[in-house]
C-alpha positions, 0 to 999 in steps of 0.5 A: 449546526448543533453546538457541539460541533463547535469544538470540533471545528475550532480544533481543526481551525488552530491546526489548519493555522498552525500547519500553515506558519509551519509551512510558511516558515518552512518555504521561506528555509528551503527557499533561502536553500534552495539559492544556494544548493548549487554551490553546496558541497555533499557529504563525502561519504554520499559523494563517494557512494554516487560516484561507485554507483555512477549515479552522477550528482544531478541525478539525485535530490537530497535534503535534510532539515530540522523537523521542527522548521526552526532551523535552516536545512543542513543539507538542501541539494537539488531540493526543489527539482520535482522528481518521481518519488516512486513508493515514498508518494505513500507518505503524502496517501497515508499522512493525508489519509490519517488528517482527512479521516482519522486513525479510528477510520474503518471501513465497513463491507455489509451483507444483504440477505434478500428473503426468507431463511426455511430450514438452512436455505435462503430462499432468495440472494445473498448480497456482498457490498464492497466499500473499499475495504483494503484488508478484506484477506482470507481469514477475515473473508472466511469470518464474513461466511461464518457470519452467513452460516451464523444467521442459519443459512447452510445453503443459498437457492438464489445467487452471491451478488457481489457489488462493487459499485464504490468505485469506479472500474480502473480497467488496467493492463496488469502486465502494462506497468513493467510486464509483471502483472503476475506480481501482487504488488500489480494488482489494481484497487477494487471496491471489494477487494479480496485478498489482493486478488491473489493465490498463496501457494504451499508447497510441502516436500512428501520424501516417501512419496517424492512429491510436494504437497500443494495448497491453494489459499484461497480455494477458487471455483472452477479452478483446475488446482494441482495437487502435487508436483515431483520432487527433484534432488539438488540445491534449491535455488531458483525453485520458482524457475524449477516449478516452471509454472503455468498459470495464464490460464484462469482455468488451471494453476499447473507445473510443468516441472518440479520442487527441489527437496532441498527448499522444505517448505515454501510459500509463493504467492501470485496474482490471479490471471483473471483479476475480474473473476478472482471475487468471485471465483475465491468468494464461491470457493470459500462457501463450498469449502466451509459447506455452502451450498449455492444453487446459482452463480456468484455474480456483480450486481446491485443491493436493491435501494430498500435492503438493510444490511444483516450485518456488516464486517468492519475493517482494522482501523485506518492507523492499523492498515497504514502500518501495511501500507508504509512498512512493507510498501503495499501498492494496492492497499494505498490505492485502496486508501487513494480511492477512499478518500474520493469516495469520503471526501468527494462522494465517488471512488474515482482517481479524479476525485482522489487526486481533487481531494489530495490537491485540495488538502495539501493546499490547505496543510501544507501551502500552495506555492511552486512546485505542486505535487502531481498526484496520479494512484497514490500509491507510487506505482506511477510514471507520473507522480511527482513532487519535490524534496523540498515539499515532502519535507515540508509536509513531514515537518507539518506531519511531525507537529499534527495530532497524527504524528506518533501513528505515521512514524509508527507505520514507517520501516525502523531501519535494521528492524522490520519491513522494508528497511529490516536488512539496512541497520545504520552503520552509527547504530542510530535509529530511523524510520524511512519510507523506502522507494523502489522503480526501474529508475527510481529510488529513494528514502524519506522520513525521520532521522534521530541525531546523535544530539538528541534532534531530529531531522527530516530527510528526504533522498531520491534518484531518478536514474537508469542506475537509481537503485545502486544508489542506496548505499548513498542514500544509507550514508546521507541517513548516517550523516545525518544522525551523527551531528 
């Protein structure tokens, strides 16, 4: 090994050393709390929330710890009960992304072109080769084409290969997880995923012609795409339910009913019926659009092993896509980043890598006694994930003194600012930035809390109840007990 990796290595030796005393001071914390959070009595305030949303009190885990790990819990109820922490599992994804990888990690999706380019045409394929690139949107797909036009190529004799062997397939129901597998936030993860596998529609009011206008961003080849739809008087309202959409048929996007006048514009934007096809079918779209031609398909395949890419495109830093994830809970972007992490770490893009990966880096950061997260997609889109409060402070603690502190609480939602916590201020005007965590019967919130005395806290909340989401008005009370110390 060169000398100069030495360095490195020895660096990451003292943070390995000192995330595990901050581990191990933190077990023995929670630990010692642990035996006493039976007895312990809950804010009155957070008690009185529970009670009006009737979530019973052994249907919630609290926690709230100094983030240092050098004082005992202030609050510990329930804390080593493993719970789902729906969305919150996100944290971990992100944090340990940002350790295994670094802030700077980007991904590349390089371009092939398989033979000689003669007056504009490509006399041969045009190669696309997915990596895992979770933000491969529209803008930044159309930049890749322009890229092809760029090398002189206006039309393609051959065909669009599109390889997305970087990951092993994840053939999965859309609709199984909670029968809304016409939601983005279902899509599946996919070595070239584009722009989440799903059409953004615009719909713009033509008073003189009584109609919207519809757009379909992207375009999608041999897709039927209606172009107006009827304008209705009355208030707006449920205007989705007005549209009365027909969109199973990957062959067509149609409306069966109309657009309510008084909406102005609107943008919708929905997951692609075929999910297989949409690279495809958006990828052929987009050429055509900007004025390719293509004599063949657009179709998966394979680079030829001897190929050298005629570019690549590459991604936003890790520390850039993290905001995404976290801020406005992207569920297919953390299982992008997931899956990545067993394709950098273990050489394949498969969830049992990732998870292998996952295990074996908490036990190095963050300990290995009881109460081992379960790690399933990493996203918390999950019936199975688990893990503790008291493990998810644990690691929030280590995470607040690691080298990637200041890029993971800057991708978390500050509360009464933005993403998912932008409406939910808090009521002492303190600040906070929570990972918010929404299910049918889970829900919660985990982070960093500023008190009023200049400290700050970890805390973690999580119910796991058929009434958990009435339970964040509790959850927003223990955030501002927990800033008034």
């Amino acid at each position: 090994m060169p000398f100069a990796f030495f360095p490195a290595w020895s660096t990451l030796g003292r943070r390995a050393a000192r995330a595990r005393r901050v581990a191990a001071f933190a077990l023995l914390a929670f630990g010692s709390a642990a035996a006493h959070s039976q007895f312990q009595q809950l804010p009155p305030e957070v008690d009185a929330a529970l009670a009006r949303a009737k979530v019973p009190r052994d249907a919630v885990t609290l926690l709230v710890a100094d983030a240092d790990a050098v004082q005992p819990p202030r609050l510990a109820w329930r804390s080593q009960v493993p719970v789902n922490p729906a969305s919150i599992m996100k944290l971990v994804t992100t944090y340990a992304g940002l350790d295994l990888l670094g802030p700077a990690f980007t991904w590349s999706t390089p371009v092939y072109v398989d033979g000689p380019i003669r007056n504009g045409v490509l006399q041969g394929n045009l190669y696309i080769q997915g990596q895992g690139d979770p933000k491969l949107v529209i803008e930044r797909l159309w930049l890749l084409l322009r890229r092809v036009q760029g090398l002189g190529i206006q039309a393609i004799d051959g065909d669009i290969v599109l390889d997305r062997s970087a990951f092993e397939a994840i053939e999965a129901d859309p609709h199984a997880f909670d029968g809304e597998g016409l939601r983005p936030y279902n899509a599946s993860p996919d070595a070239l995923l584009v722009n989440f596998k799903s059409v953004v529609m615009t719909f713009v009011p033509n008073r003189g012609a009584a109609t919207a206008q519809v757009s379909f961003d992207p375009p999608l080849a041999g897709v039927a795409m209606q172009p107006t739809v009827p304008l209705s008087a009355g208030e707006c309202g449920d205007w989705r339910a007005t549209l009365a959409a027909d969109v199973a048929d990957p062959a067509r996007l149609h409306f069966a009913g109309s657009y309510p006048t008084a909406c102005g514009e609107k943008v919708w934007a929905l997951a692609y019926a075929d999910p297989r096809s949409y690279a495809a079918r958006a990828i052929g779209g987009m050429w055509a659009e900007m004025g390719g031609r293509l004599k063949g398909t657009v179709r998966d395949g394979r680079v030829p092993v001897a190929l050298k890419p005629a570019f690549e495109l590459v991604s936003p830093p890790l520390a850039e896509v993290i905001r995404d994830i976290n801020k406005y809970s992207n569920n297919v972007m953390a299982q992008q980043l997931f899956l990545t992490l067993g394709l950098q770490q273990k050489k394949r893009g498969a969830l049992d890598a990732a998870r292998t990966t996952m295990r074996q880096w908490w036990n190095n950061r963050i300990g290995t006694g009881e109460g081992q997260p379960v790690f399933d997609n990493g996203s918390g889109l999950s019936r199975d994930e688990r893990i503790t409060a008291g493990e998810l402070a644990k690691m929030l603690q280590v995470a607040w003194r690691s080298p990637v502190m200041s890029e993971l609480m800057s991708s978390l939602p500050a509360a009464g600012v933005d993403g998912t916590l932008r409406r939910r201020a808090l009521r002492s005007g303190g600040a906070a930035h929570l990972k918010t965590g929404t299910l049918r019967d889970a829900a919660g919130v985990a982070g960093y809390v500023d008190g009023a005395s200049g400290r700050r806290y970890v805390v973690v909340a999580i119910a796991n109840h058929a009434n958990a989401a009435a339970a964040r008005p509790a959850f927003d009370a223990l955030v501002d007990w927990a800033a008034q110390d």
